[in-house]
ZADO-1210 file (C-alpha; in nm, 4 decimals, padded with zeros to 6 digits):
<atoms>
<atom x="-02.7262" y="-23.5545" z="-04.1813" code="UNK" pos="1"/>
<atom x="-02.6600" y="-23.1949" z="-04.1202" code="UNK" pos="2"/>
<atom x="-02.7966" y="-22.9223" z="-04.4225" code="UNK" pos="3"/>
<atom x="-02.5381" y="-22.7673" z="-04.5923" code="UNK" pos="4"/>
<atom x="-02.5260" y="-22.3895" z="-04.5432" code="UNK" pos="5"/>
<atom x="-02.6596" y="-22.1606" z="-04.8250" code="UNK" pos="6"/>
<atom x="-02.4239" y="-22.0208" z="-05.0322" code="UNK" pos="7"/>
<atom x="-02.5053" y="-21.6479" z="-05.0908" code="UNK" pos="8"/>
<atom x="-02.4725" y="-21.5518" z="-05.4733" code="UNK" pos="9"/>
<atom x="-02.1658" y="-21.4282" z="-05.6572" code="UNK" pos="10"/>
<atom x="-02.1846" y="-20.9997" z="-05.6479" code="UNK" pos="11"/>
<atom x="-02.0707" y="-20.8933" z="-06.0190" code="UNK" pos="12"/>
<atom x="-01.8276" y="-20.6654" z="-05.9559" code="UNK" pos="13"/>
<atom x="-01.7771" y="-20.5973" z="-06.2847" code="UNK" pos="14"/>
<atom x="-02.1197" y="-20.4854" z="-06.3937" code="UNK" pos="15"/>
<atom x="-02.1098" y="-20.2390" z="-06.0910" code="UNK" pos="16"/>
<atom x="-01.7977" y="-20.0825" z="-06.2702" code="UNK" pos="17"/>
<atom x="-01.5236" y="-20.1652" z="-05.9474" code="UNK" pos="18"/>
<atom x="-01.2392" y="-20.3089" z="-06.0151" code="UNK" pos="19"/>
<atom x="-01.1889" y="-20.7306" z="-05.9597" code="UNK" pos="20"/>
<atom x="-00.8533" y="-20.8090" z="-05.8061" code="UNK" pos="21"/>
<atom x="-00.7283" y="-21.1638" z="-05.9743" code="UNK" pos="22"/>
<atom x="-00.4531" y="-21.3877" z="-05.8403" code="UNK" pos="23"/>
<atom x="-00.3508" y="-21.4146" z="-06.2167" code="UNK" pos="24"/>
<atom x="-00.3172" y="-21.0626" z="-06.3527" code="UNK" pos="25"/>
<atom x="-00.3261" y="-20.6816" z="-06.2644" code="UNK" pos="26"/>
<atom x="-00.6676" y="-20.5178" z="-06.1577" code="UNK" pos="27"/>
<atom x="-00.8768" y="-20.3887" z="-06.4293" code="UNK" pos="28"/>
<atom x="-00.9572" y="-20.0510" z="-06.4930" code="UNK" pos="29"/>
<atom x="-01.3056" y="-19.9769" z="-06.3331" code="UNK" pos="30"/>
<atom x="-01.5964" y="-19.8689" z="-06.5448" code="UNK" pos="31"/>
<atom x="-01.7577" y="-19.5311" z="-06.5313" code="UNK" pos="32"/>
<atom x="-02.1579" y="-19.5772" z="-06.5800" code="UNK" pos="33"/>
<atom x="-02.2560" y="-19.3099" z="-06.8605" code="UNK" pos="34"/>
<atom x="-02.5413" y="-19.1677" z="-06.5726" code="UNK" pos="35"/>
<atom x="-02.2665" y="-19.0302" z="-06.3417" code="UNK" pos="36"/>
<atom x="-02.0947" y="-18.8058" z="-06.5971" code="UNK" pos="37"/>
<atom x="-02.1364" y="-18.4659" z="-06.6257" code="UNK" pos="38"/>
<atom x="-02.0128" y="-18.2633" z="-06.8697" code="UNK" pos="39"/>
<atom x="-01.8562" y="-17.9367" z="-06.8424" code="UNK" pos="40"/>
<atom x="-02.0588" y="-17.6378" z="-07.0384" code="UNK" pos="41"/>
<atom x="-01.7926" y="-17.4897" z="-07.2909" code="UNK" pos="42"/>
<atom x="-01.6951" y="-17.1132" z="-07.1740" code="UNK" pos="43"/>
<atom x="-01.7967" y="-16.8886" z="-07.5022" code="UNK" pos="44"/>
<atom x="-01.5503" y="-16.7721" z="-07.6956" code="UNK" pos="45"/>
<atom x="-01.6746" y="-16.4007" z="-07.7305" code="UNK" pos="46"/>
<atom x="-01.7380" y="-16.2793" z="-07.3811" code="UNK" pos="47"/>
<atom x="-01.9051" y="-16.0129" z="-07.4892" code="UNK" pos="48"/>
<atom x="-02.2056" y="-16.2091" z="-07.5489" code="UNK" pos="49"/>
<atom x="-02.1953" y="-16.3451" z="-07.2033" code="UNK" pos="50"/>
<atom x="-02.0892" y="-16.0063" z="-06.9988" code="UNK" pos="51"/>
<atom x="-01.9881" y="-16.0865" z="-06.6832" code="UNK" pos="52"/>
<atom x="-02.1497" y="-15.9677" z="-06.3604" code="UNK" pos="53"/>
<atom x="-01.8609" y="-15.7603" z="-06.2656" code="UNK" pos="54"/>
<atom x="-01.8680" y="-15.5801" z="-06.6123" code="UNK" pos="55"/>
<atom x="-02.2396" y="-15.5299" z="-06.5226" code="UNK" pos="56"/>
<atom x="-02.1615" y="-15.3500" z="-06.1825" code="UNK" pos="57"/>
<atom x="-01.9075" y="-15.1156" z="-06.3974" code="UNK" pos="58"/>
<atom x="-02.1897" y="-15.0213" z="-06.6534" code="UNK" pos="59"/>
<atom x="-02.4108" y="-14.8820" z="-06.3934" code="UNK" pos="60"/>
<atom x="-02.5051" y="-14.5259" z="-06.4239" code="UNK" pos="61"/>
<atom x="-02.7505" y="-14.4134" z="-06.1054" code="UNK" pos="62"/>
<atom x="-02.9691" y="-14.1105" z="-06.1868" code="UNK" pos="63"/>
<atom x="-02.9617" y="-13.7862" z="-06.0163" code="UNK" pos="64"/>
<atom x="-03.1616" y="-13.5192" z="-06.0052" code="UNK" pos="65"/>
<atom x="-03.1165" y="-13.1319" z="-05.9756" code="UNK" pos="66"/>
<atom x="-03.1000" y="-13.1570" z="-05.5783" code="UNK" pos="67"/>
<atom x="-02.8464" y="-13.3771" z="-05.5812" code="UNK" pos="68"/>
<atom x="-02.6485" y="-13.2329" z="-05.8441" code="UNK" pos="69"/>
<atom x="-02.6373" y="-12.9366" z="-05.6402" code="UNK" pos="70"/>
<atom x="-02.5227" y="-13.1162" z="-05.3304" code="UNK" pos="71"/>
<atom x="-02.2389" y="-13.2803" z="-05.5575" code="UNK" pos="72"/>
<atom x="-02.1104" y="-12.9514" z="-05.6828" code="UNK" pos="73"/>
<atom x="-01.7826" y="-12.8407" z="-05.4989" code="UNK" pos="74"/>
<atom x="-01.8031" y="-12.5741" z="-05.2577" code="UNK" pos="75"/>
<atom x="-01.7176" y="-12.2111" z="-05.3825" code="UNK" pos="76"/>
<atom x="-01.4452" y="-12.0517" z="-05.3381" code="UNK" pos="77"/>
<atom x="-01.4125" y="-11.7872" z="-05.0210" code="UNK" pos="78"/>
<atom x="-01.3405" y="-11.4371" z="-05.1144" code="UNK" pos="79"/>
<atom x="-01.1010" y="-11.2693" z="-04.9503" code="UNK" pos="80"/>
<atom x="-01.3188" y="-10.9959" z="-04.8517" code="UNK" pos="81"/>
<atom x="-01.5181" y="-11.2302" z="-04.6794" code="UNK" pos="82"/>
<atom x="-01.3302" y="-11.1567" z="-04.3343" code="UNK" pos="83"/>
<atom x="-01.3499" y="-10.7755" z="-04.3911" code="UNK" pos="84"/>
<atom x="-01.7034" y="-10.7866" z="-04.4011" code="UNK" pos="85"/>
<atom x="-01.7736" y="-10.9975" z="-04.1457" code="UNK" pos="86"/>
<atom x="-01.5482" y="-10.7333" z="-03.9096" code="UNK" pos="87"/>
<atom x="-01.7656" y="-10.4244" z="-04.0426" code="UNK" pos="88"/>
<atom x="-02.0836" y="-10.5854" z="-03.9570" code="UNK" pos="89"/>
<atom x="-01.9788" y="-10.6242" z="-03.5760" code="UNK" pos="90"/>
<atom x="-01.8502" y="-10.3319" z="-03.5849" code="UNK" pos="91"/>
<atom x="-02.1689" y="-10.1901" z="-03.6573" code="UNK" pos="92"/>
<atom x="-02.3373" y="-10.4412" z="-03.4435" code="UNK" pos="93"/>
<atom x="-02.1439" y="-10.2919" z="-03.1700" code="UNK" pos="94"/>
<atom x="-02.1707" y="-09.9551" z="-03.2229" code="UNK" pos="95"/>
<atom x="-02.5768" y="-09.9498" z="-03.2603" code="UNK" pos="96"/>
<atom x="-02.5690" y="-10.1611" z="-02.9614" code="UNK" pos="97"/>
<atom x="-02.3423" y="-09.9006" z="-02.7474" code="UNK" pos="98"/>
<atom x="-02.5795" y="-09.6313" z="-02.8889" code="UNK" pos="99"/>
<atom x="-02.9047" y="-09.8026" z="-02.8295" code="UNK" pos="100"/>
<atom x="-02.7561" y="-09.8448" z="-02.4322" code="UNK" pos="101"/>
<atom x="-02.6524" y="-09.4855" z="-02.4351" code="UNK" pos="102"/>
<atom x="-03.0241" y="-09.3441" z="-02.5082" code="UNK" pos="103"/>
<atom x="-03.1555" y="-09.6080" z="-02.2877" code="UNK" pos="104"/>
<atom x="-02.9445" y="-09.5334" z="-01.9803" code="UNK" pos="105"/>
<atom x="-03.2204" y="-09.4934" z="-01.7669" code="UNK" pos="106"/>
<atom x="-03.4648" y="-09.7507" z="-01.8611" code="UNK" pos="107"/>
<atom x="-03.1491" y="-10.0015" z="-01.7912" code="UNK" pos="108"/>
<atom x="-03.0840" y="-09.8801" z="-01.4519" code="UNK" pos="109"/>
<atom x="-03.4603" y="-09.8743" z="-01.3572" code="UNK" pos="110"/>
<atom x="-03.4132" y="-10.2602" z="-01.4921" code="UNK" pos="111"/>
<atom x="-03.1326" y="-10.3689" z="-01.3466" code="UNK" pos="112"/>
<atom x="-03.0606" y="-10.0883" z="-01.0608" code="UNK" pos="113"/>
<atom x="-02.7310" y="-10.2849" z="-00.9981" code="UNK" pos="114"/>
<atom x="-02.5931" y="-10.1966" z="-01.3209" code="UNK" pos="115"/>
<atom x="-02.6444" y="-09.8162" z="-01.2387" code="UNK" pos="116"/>
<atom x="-02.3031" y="-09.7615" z="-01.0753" code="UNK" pos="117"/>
<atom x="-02.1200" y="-09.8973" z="-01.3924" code="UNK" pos="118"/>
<atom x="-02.3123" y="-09.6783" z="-01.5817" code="UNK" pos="119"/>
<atom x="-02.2628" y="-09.3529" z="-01.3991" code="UNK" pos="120"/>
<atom x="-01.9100" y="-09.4605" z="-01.4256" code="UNK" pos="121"/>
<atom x="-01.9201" y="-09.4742" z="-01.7919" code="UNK" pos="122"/>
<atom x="-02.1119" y="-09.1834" z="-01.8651" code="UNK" pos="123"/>
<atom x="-01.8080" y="-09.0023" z="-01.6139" code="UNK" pos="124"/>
<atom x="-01.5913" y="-09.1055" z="-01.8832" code="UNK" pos="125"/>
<atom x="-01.7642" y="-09.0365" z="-02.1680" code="UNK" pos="126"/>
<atom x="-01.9002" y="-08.6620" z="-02.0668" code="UNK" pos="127"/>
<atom x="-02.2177" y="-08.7557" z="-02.0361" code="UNK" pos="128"/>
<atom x="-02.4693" y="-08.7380" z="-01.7362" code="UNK" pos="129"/>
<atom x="-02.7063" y="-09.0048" z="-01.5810" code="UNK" pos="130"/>
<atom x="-03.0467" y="-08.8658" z="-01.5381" code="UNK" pos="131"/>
<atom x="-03.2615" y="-09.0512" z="-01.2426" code="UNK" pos="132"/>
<atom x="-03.5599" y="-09.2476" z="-01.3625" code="UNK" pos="133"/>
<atom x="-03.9023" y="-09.0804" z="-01.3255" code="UNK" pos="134"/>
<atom x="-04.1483" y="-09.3694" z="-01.2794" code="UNK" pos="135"/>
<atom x="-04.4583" y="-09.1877" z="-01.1510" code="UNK" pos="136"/>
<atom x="-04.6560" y="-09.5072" z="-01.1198" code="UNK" pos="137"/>
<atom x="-04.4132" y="-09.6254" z="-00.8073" code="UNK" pos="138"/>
<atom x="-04.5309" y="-09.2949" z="-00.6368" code="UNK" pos="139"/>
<atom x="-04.7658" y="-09.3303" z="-00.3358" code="UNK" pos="140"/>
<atom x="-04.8766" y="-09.0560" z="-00.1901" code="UNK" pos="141"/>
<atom x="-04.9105" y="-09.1900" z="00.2236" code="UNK" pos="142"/>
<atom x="-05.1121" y="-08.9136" z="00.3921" code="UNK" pos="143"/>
<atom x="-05.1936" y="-08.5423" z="00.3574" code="UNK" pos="144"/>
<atom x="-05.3801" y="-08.2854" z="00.5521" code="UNK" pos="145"/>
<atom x="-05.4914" y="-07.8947" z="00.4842" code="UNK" pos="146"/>
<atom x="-05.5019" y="-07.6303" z="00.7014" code="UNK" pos="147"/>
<atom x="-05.5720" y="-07.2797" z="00.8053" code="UNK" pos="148"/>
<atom x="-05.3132" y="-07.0812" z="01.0248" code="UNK" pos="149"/>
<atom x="-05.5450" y="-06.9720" z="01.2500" code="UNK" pos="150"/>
<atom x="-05.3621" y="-06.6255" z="01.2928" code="UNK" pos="151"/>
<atom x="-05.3597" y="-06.5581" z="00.9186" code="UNK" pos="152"/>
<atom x="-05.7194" y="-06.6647" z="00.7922" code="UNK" pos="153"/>
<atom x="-05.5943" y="-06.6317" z="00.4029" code="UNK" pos="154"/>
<atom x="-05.3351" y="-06.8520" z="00.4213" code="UNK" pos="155"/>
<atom x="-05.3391" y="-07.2240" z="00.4438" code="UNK" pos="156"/>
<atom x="-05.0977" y="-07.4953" z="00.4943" code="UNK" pos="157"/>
<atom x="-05.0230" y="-07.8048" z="00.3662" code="UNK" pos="158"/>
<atom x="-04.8349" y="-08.1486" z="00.5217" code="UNK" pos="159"/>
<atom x="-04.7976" y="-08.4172" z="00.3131" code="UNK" pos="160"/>
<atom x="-04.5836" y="-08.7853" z="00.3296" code="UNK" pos="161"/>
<atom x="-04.5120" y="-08.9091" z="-00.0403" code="UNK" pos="162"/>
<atom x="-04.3334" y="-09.2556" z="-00.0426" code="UNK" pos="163"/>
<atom x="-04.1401" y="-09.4215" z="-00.3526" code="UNK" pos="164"/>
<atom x="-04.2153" y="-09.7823" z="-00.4118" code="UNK" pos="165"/>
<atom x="-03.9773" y="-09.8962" z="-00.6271" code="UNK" pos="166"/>
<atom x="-03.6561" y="-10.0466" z="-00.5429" code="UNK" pos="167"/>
<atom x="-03.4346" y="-09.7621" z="-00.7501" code="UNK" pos="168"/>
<atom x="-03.4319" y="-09.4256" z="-00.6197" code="UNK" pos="169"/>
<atom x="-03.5622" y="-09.2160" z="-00.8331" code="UNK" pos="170"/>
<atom x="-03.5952" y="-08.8050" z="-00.9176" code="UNK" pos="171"/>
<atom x="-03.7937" y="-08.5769" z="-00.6766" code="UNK" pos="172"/>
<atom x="-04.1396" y="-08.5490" z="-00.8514" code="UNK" pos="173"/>
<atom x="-04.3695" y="-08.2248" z="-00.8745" code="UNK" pos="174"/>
<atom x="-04.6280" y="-08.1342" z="-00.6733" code="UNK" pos="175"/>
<atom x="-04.9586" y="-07.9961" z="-00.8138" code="UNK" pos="176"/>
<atom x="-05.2346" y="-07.8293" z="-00.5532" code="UNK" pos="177"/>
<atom x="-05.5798" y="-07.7666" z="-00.6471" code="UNK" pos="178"/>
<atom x="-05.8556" y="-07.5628" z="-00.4628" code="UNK" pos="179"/>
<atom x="-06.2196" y="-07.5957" z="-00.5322" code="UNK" pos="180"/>
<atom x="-06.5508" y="-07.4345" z="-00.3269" code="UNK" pos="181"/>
<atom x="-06.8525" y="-07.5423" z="-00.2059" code="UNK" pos="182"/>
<atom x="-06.9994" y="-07.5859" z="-00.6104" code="UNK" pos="183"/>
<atom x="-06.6257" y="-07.8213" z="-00.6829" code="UNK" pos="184"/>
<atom x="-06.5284" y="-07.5194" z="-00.8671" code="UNK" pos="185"/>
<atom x="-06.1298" y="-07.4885" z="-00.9223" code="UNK" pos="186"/>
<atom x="-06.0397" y="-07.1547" z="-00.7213" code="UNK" pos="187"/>
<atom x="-05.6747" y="-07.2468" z="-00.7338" code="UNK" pos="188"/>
<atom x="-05.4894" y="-07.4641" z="-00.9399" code="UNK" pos="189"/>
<atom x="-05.0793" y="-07.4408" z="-00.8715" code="UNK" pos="190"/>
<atom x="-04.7318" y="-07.6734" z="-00.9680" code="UNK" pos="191"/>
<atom x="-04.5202" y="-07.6496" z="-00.6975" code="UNK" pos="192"/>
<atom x="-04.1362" y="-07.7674" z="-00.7583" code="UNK" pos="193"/>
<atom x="-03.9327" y="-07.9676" z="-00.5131" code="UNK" pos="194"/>
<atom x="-03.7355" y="-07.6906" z="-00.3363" code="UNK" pos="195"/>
<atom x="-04.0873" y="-07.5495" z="-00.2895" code="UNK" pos="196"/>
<atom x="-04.2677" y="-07.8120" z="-00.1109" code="UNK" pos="197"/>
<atom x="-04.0020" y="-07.9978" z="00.0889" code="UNK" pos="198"/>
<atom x="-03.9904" y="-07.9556" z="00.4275" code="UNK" pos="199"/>
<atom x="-03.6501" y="-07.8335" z="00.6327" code="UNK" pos="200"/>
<atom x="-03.5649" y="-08.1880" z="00.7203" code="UNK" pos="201"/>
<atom x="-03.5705" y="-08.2667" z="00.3667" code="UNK" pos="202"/>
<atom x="-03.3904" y="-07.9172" z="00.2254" code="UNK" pos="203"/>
<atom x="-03.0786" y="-08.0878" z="00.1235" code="UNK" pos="204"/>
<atom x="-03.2266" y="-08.3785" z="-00.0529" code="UNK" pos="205"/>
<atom x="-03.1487" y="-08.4356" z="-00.4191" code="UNK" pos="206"/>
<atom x="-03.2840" y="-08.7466" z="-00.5233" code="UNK" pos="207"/>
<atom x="-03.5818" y="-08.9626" z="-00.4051" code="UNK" pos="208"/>
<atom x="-03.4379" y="-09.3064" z="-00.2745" code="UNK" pos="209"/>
<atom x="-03.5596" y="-09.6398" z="-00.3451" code="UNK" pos="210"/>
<atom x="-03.8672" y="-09.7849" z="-00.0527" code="UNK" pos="211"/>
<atom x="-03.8058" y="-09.4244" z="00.1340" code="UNK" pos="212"/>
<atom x="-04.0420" y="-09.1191" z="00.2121" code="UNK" pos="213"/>
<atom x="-04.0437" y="-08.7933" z="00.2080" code="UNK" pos="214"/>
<atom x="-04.2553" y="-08.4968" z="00.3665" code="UNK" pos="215"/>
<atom x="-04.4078" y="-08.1996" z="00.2135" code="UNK" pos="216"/>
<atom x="-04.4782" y="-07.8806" z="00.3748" code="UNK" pos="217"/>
<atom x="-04.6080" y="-07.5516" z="00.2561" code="UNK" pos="218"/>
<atom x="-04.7917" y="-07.2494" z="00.2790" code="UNK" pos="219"/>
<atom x="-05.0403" y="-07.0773" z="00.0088" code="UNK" pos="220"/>
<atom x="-05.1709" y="-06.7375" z="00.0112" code="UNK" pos="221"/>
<atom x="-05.5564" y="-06.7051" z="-00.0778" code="UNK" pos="222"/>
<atom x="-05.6087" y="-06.3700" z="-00.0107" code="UNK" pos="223"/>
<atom x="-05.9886" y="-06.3167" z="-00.1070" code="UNK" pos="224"/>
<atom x="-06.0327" y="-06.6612" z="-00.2430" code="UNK" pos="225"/>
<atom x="-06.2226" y="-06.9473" z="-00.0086" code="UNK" pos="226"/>
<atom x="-06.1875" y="-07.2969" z="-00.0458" code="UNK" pos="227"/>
<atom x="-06.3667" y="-07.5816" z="00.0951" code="UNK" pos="228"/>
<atom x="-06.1723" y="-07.8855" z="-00.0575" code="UNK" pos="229"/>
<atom x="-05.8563" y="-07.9962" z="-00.1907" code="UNK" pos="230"/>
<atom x="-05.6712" y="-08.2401" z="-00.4056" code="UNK" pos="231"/>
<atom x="-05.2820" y="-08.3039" z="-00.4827" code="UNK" pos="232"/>
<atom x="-05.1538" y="-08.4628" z="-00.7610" code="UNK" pos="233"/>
<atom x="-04.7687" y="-08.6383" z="-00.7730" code="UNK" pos="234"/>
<atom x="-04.5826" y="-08.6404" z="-01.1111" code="UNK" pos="235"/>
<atom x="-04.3008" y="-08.5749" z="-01.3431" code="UNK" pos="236"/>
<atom x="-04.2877" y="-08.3321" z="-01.6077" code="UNK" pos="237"/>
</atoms>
């Protein structure tokens, strides 16, 4: 005969707390197992035992220190003379700046020989005059050459080619001649001034221009004096 299948145990339902539906009656109410409750904690009744966190953020007082405070203190207020004194001090910004170009008229043009034009057109308007720049060091003296007219035996001549160097013109230096012997003893020692030592080609000139030359000529008297050697010396007084 065949074996009878197992029968598998009745589940208790009602142990597990779930509800058994019955063909007789309405379901039953199902059971809540006391390890599956929690219970609320009771909010205190004087919150000001329990401060909120909120209420903490509001409490907060950072500290600051003296810096800070200063950084945090509004701005002051802006005088009203403010603005005049701000105007006087360019004012006299300007007017030491005007004076210091004034006295420095030359030394600007010998810097920046383009802005010489403008400036001899200011100083037109303001009454004043523009002096040419006297920079001996941009002087080169070329060639030179001493000699005796041979049908005056005191009196010697002298040819000389000065060139300026820089690229300003300039004012037409002095011209000093000296004389020594045999022994390199001075015999003759004389400043000669432009309209003394130029030669006829060079009469007329008033002014020594920039990267040109220029030729000396003249003639000294000795008389009873003899010299053997010579020197010449370029500069401005």
């Amino acid at each position: 005969m065949p074996t009878p299948p197992a029968t598998e145990p009745a589940a208790d339902f009602a142990a597990m707390g779930l509800a058994v539906k019955s063909n007789s009656g309405p379901a039953e109410e199902p059971f809540a197992p006391t390890e599956f409750l929690i219970e609320a904690e009771p909010e205190p009744e004087n919150k000001a035992e329990h401060p909120a966190e909120s209420d903490t953020h509001h409490n907060y007082r950072p500290i600051y220190t003296e810096v800070d405070e200063t950084l945090l203190d509004p701005p002051p207020a802006r005088s009203r003379w403010q603005g005049v004194w701000i105007a006087a001090c360019l004012i006299l910004i300007c007017s030491f700046a005007a004076q210091l170009a004034y006295q420095q008229r030359t030394n600007i043009s010998m810097e920046f020989p383009w802005m010489r034009p403008k400036l001899i057109a200011a100083c037109h308007a303001l009454g004043c005059s523009m002096p040419l720049p006297e920079n001996a060091e941009m002087l080169r003296s070329e060639w030179s050459e001493l000699s005796y007219v041979p049908e005056f035996p005191n009196i010697i001549q002298l040819n000389a080619t000065l060139r300026n160097l820089a690229q300003y013109e300039q004012a037409l230096p002095m011209l000093e001649v000296t004389l020594t012997d045999d022994q390199e003893k001075i015999v003759l020692k004389k400043v000669f001034k432009p309209a003394e030592y130029l030669s006829s080609h060079d009469k007329n000139r008033l002014k020594f221009d920039a990267q040109d030359d220029l030729r000396a000529f003249l003639q000294i008297d000795l008389g009873e004096l003899h010299s053997t050697a010579y020197s010449i010396y370029w500069f401005y007084p």
